[in-house]
mmCIF file of the N, C-alpha and C atoms, coordinates in Angstrom:
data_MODEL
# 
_entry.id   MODEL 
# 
loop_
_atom_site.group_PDB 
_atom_site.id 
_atom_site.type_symbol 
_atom_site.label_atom_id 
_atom_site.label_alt_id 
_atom_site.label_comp_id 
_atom_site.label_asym_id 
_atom_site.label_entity_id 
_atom_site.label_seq_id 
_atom_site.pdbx_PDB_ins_code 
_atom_site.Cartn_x 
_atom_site.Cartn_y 
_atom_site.Cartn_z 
_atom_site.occupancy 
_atom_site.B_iso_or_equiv 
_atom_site.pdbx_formal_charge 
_atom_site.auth_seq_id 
_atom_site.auth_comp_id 
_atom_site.auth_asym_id 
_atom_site.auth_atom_id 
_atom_site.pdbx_PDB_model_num 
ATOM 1   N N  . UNK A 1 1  ? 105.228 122.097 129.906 1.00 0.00 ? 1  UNK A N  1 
ATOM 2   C CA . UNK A 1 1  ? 104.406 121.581 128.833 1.00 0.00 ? 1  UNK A CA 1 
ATOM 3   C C  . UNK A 1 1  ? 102.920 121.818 129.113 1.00 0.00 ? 1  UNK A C  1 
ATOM 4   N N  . UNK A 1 2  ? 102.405 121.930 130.209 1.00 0.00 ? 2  UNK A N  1 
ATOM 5   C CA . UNK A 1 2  ? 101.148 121.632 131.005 1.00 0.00 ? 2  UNK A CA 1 
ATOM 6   C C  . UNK A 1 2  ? 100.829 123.301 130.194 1.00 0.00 ? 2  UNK A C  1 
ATOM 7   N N  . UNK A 1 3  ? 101.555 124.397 130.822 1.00 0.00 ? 3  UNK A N  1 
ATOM 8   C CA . UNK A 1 3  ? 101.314 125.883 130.554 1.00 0.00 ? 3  UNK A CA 1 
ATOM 9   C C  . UNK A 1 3  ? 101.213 126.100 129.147 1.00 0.00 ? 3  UNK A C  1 
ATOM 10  N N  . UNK A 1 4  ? 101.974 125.383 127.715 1.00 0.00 ? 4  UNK A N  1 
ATOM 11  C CA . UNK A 1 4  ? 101.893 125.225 126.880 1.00 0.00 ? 4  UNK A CA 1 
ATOM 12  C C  . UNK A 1 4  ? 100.445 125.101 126.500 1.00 0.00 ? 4  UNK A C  1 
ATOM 13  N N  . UNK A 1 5  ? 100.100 123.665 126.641 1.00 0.00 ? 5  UNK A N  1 
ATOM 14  C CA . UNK A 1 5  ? 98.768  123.250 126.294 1.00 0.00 ? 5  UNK A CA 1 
ATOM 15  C C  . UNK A 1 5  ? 97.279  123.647 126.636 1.00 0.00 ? 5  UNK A C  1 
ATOM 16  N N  . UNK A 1 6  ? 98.282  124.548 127.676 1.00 0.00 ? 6  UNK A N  1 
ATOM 17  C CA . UNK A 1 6  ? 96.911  125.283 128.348 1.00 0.00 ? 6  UNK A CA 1 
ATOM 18  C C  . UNK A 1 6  ? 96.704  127.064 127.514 1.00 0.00 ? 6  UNK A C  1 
ATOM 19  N N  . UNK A 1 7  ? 98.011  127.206 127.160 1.00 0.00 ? 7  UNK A N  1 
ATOM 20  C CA . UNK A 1 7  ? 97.879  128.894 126.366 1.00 0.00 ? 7  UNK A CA 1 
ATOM 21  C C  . UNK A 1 7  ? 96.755  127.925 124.720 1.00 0.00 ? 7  UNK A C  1 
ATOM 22  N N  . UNK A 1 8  ? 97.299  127.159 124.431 1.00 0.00 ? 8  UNK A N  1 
ATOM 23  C CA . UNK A 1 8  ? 97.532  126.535 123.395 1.00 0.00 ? 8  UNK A CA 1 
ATOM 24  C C  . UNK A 1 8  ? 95.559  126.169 123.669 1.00 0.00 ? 8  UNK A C  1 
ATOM 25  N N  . UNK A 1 9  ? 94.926  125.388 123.891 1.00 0.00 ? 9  UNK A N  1 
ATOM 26  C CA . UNK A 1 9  ? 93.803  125.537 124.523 1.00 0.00 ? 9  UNK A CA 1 
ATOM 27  C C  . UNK A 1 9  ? 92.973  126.938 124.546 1.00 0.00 ? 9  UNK A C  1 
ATOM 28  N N  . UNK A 1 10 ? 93.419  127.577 125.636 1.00 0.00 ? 10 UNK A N  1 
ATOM 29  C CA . UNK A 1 10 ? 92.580  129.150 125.334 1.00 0.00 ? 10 UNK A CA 1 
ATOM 30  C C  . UNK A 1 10 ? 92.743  129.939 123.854 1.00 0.00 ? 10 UNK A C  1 
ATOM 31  N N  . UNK A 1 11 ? 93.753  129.422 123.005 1.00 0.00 ? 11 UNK A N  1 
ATOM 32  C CA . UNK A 1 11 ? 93.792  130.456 121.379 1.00 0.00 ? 11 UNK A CA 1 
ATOM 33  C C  . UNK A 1 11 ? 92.700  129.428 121.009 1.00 0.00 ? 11 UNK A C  1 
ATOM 34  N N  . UNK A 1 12 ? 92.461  127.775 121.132 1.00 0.00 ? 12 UNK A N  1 
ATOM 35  C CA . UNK A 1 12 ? 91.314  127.963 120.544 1.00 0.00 ? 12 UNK A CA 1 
ATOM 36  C C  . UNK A 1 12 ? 90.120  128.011 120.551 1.00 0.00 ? 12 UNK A C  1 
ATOM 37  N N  . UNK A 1 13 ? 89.969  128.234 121.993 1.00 0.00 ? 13 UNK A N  1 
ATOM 38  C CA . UNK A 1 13 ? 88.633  128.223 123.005 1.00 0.00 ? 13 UNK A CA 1 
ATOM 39  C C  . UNK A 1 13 ? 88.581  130.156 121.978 1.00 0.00 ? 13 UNK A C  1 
ATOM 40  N N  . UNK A 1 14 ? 89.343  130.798 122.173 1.00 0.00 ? 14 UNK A N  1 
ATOM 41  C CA . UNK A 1 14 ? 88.925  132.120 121.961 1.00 0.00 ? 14 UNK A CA 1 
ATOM 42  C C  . UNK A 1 14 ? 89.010  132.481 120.330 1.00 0.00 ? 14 UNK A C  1 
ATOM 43  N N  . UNK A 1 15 ? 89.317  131.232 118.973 1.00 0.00 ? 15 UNK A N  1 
ATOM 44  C CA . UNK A 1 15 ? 89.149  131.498 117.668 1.00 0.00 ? 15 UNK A CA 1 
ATOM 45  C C  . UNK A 1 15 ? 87.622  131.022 117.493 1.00 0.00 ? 15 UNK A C  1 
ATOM 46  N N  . UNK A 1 16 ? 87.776  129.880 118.299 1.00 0.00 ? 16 UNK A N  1 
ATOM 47  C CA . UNK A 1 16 ? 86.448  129.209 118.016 1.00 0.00 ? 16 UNK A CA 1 
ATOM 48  C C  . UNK A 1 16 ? 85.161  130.083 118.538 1.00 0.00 ? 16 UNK A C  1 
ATOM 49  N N  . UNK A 1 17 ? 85.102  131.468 119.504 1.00 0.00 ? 17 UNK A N  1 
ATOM 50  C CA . UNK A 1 17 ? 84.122  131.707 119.865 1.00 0.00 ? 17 UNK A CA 1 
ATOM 51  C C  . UNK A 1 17 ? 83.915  133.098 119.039 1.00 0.00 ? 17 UNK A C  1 
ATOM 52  N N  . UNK A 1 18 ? 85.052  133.339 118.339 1.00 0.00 ? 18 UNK A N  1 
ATOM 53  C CA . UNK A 1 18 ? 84.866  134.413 117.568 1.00 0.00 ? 18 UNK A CA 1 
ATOM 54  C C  . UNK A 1 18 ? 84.515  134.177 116.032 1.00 0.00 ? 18 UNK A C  1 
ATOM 55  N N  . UNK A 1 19 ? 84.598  132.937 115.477 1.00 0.00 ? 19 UNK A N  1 
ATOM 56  C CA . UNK A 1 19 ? 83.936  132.473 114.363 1.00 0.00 ? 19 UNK A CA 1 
ATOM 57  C C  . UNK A 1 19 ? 82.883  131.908 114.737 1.00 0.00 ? 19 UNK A C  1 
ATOM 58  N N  . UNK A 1 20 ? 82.220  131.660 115.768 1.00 0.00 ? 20 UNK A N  1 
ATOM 59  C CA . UNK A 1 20 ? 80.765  131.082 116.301 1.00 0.00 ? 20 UNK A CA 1 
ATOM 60  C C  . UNK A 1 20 ? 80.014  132.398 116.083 1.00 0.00 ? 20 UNK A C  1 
ATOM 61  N N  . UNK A 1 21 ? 80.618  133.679 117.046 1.00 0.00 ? 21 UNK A N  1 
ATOM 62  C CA . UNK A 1 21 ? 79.895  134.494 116.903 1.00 0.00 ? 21 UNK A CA 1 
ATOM 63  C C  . UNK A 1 21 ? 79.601  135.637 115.931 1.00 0.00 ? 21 UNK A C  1 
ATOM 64  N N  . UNK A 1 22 ? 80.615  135.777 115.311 1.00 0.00 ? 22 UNK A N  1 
ATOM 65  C CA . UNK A 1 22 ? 81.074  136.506 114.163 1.00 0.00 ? 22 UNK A CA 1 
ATOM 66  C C  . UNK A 1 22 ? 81.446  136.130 112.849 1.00 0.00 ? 22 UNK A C  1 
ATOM 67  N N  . UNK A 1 23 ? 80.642  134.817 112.347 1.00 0.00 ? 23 UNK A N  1 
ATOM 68  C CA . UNK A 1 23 ? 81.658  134.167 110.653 1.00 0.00 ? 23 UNK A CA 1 
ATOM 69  C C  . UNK A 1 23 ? 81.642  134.935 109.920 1.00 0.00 ? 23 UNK A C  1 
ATOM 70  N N  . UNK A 1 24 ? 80.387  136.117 109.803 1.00 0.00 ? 24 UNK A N  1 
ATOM 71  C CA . UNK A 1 24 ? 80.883  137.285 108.604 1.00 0.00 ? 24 UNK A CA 1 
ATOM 72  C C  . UNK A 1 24 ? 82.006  137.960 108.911 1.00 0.00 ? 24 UNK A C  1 
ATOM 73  N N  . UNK A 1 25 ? 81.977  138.366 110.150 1.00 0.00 ? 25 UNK A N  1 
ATOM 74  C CA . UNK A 1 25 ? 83.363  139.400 110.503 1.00 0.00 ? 25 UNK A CA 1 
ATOM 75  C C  . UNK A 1 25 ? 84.340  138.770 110.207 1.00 0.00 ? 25 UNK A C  1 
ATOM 76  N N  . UNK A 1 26 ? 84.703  136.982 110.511 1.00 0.00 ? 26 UNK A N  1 
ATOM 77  C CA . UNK A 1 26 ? 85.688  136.514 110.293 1.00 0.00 ? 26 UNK A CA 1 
ATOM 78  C C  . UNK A 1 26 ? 86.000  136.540 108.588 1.00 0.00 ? 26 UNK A C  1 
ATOM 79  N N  . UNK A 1 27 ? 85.042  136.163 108.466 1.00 0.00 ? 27 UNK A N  1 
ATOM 80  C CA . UNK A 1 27 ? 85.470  135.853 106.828 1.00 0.00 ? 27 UNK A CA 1 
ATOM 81  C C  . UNK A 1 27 ? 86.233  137.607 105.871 1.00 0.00 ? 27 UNK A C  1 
ATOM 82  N N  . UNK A 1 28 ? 85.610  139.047 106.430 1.00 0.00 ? 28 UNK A N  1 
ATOM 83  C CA . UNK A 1 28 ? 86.018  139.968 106.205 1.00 0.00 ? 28 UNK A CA 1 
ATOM 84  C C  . UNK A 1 28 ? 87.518  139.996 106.400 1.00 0.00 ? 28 UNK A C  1 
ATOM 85  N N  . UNK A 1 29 ? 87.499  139.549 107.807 1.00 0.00 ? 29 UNK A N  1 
ATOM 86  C CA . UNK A 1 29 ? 89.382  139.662 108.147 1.00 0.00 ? 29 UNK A CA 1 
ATOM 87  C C  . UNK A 1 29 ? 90.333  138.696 107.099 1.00 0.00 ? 29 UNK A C  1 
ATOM 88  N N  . UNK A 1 30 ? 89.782  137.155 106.835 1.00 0.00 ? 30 UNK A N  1 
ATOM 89  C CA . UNK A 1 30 ? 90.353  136.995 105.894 1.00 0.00 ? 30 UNK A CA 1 
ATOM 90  C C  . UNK A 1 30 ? 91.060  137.356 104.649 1.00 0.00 ? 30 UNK A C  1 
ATOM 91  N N  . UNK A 1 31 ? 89.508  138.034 103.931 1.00 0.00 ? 31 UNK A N  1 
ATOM 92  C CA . UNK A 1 31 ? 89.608  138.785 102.825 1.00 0.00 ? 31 UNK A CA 1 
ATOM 93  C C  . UNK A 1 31 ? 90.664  140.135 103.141 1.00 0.00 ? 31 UNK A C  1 
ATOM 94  N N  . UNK A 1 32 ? 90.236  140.873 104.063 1.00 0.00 ? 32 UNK A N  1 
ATOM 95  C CA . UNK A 1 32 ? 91.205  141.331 104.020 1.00 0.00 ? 32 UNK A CA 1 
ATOM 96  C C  . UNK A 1 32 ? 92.999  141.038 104.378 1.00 0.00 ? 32 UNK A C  1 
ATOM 97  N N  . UNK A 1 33 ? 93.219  139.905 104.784 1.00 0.00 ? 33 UNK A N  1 
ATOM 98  C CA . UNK A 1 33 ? 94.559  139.492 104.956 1.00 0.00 ? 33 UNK A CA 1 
ATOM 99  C C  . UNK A 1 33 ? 95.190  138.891 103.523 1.00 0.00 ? 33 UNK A C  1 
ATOM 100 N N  . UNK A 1 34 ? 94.143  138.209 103.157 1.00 0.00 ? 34 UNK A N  1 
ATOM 101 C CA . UNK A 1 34 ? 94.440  138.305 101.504 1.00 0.00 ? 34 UNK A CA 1 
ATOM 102 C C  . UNK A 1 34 ? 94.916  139.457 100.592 1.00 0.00 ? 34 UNK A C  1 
ATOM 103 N N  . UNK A 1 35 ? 94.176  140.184 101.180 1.00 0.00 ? 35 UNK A N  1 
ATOM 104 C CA . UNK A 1 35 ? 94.641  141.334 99.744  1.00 0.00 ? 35 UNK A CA 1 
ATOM 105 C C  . UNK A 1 35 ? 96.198  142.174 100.407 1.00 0.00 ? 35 UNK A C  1 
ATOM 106 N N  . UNK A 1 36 ? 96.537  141.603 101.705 1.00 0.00 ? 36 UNK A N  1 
ATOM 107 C CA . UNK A 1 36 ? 97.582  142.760 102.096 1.00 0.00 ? 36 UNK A CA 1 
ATOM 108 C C  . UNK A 1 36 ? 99.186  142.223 101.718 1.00 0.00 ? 36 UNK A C  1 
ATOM 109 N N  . UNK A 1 37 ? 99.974  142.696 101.578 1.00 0.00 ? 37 UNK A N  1 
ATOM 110 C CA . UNK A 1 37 ? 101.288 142.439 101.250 1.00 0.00 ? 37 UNK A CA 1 
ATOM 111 C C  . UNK A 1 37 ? 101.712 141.434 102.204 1.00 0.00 ? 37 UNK A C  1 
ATOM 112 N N  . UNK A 1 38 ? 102.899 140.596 101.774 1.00 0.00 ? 38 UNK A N  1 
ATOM 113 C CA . UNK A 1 38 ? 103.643 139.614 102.560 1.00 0.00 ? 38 UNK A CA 1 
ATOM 114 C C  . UNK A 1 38 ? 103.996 140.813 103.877 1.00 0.00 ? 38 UNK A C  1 
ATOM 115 N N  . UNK A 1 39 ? 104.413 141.535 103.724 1.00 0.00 ? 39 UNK A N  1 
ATOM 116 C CA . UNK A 1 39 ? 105.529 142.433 104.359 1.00 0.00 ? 39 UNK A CA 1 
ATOM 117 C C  . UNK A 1 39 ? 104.890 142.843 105.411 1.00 0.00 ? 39 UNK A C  1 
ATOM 118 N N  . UNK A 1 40 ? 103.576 143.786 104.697 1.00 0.00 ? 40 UNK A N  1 
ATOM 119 C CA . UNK A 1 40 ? 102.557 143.793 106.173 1.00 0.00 ? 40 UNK A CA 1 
ATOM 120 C C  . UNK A 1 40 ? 101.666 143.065 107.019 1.00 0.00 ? 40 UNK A C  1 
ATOM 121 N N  . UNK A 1 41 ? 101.560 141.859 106.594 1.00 0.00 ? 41 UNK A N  1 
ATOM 122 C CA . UNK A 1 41 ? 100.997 140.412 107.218 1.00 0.00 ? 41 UNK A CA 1 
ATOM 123 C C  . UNK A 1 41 ? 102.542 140.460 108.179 1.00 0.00 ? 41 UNK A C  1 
ATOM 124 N N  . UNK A 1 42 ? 103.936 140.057 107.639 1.00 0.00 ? 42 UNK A N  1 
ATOM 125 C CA . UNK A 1 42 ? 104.805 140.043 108.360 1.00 0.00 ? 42 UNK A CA 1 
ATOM 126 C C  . UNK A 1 42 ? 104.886 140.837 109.886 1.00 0.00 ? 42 UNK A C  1 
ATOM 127 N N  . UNK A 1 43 ? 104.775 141.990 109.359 1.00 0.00 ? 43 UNK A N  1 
ATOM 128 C CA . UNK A 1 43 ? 104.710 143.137 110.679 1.00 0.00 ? 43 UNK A CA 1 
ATOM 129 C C  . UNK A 1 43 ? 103.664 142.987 111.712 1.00 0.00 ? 43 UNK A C  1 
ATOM 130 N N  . UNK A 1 44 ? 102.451 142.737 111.025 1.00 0.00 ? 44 UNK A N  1 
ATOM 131 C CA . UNK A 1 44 ? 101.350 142.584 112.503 1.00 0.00 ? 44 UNK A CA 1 
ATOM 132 C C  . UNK A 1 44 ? 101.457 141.155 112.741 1.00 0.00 ? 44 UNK A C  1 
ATOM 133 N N  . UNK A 1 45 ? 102.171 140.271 112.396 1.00 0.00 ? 45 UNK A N  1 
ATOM 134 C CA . UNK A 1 45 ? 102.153 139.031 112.719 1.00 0.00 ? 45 UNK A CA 1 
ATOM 135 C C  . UNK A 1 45 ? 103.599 138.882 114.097 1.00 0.00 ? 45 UNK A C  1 
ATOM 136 N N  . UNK A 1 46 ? 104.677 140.080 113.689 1.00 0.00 ? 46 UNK A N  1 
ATOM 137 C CA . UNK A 1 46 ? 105.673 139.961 114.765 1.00 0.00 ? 46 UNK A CA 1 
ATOM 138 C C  . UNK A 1 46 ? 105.169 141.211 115.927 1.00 0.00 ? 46 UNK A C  1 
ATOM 139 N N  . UNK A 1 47 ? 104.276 142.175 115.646 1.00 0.00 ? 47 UNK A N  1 
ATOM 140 C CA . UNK A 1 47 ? 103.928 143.081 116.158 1.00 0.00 ? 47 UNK A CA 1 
ATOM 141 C C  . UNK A 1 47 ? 103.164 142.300 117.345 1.00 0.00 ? 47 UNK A C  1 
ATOM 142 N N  . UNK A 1 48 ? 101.888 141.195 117.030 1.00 0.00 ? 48 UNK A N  1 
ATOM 143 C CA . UNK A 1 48 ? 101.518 140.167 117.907 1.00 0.00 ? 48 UNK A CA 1 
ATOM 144 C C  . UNK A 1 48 ? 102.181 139.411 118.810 1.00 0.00 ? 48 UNK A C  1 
ATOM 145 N N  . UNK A 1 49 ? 103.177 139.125 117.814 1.00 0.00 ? 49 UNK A N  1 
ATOM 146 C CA . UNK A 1 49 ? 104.268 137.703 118.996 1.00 0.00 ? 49 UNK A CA 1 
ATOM 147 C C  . UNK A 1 49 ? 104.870 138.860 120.218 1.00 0.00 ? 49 UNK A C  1 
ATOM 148 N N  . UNK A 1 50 ? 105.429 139.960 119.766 1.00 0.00 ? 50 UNK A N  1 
ATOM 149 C CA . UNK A 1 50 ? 105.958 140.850 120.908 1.00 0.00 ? 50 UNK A CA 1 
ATOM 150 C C  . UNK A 1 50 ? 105.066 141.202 122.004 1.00 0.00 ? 50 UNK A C  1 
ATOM 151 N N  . UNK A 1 51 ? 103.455 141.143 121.616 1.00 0.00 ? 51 UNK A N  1 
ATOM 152 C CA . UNK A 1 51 ? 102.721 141.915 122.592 1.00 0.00 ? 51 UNK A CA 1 
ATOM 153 C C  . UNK A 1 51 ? 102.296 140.546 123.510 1.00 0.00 ? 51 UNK A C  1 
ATOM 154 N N  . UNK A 1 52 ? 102.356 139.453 122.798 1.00 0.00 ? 52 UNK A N  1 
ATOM 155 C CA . UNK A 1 52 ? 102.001 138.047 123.583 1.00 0.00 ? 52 UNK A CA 1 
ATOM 156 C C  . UNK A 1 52 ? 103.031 137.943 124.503 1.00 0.00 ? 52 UNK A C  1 
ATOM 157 N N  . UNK A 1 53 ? 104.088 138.300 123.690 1.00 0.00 ? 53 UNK A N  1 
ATOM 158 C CA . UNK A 1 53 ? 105.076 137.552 125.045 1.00 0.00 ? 53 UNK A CA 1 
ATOM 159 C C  . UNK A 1 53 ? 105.378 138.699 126.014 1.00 0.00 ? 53 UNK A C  1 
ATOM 160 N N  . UNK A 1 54 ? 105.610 139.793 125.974 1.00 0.00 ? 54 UNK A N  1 
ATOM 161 C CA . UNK A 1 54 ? 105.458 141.113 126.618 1.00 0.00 ? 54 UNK A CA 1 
ATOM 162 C C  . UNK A 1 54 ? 104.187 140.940 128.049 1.00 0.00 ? 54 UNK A C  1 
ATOM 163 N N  . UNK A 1 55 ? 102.992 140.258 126.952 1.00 0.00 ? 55 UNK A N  1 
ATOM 164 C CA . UNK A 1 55 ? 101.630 139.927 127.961 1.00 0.00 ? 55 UNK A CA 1 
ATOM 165 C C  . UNK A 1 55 ? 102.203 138.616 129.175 1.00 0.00 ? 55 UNK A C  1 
ATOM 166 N N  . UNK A 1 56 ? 102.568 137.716 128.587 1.00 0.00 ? 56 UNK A N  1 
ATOM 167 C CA . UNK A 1 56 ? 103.226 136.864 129.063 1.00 0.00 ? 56 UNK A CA 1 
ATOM 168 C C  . UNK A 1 56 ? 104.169 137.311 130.036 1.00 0.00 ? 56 UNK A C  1 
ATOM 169 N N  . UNK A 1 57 ? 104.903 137.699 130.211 1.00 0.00 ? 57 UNK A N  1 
ATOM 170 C CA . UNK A 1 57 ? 106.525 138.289 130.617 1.00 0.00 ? 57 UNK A CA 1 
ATOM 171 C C  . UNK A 1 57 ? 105.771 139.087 131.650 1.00 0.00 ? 57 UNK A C  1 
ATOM 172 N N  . UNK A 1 58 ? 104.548 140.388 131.308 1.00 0.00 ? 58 UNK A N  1 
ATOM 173 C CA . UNK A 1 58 ? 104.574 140.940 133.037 1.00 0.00 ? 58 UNK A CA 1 
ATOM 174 C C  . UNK A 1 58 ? 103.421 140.164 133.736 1.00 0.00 ? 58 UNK A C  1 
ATOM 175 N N  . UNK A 1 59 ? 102.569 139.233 132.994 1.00 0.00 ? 59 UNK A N  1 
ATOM 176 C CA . UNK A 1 59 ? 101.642 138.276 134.161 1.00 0.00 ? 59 UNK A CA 1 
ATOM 177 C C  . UNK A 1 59 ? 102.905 137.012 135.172 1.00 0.00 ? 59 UNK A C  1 
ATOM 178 N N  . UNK A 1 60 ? 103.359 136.669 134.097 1.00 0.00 ? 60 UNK A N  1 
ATOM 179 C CA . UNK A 1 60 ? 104.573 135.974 134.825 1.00 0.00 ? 60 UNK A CA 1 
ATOM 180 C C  . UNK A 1 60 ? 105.361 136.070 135.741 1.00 0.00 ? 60 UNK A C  1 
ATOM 181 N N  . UNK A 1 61 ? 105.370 137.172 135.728 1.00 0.00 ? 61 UNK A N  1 
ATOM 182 C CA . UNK A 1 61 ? 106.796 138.059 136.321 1.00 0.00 ? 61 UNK A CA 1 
ATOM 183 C C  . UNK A 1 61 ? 106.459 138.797 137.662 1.00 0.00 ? 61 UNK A C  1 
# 
């Protein structure tokens, strides 16, 4: 649980420093996630979970 709260912690130590430093850029990515299909939001959204846990899996390991 501890490792949990701690990945869980750094996503938002590292959203929060990229909308501190970047709110136009952020707000672009929005817009653009808006305009893109369910299907391809789908794909880079499982394309992510694979490379997290992949990242996960050889620091772990």
């Amino acid at each position: 649980m501890t490792d949990f709260l701690t990945a869980l912690g750094l996503v938002l130590a590292l959203e929060g420093t990229l909308y501190a430093l970047a709110p136009g850029g952020m707000k672009n990515v929005m817009r653009t996630a808006l305009n893109m299909s369910d299907q391809s939001l789908r794909i880079a959204g499982l394309a992510g979970l694979a490379l997290g846990v992949l990242m996960v899996w050889f620091i772990r390991g």
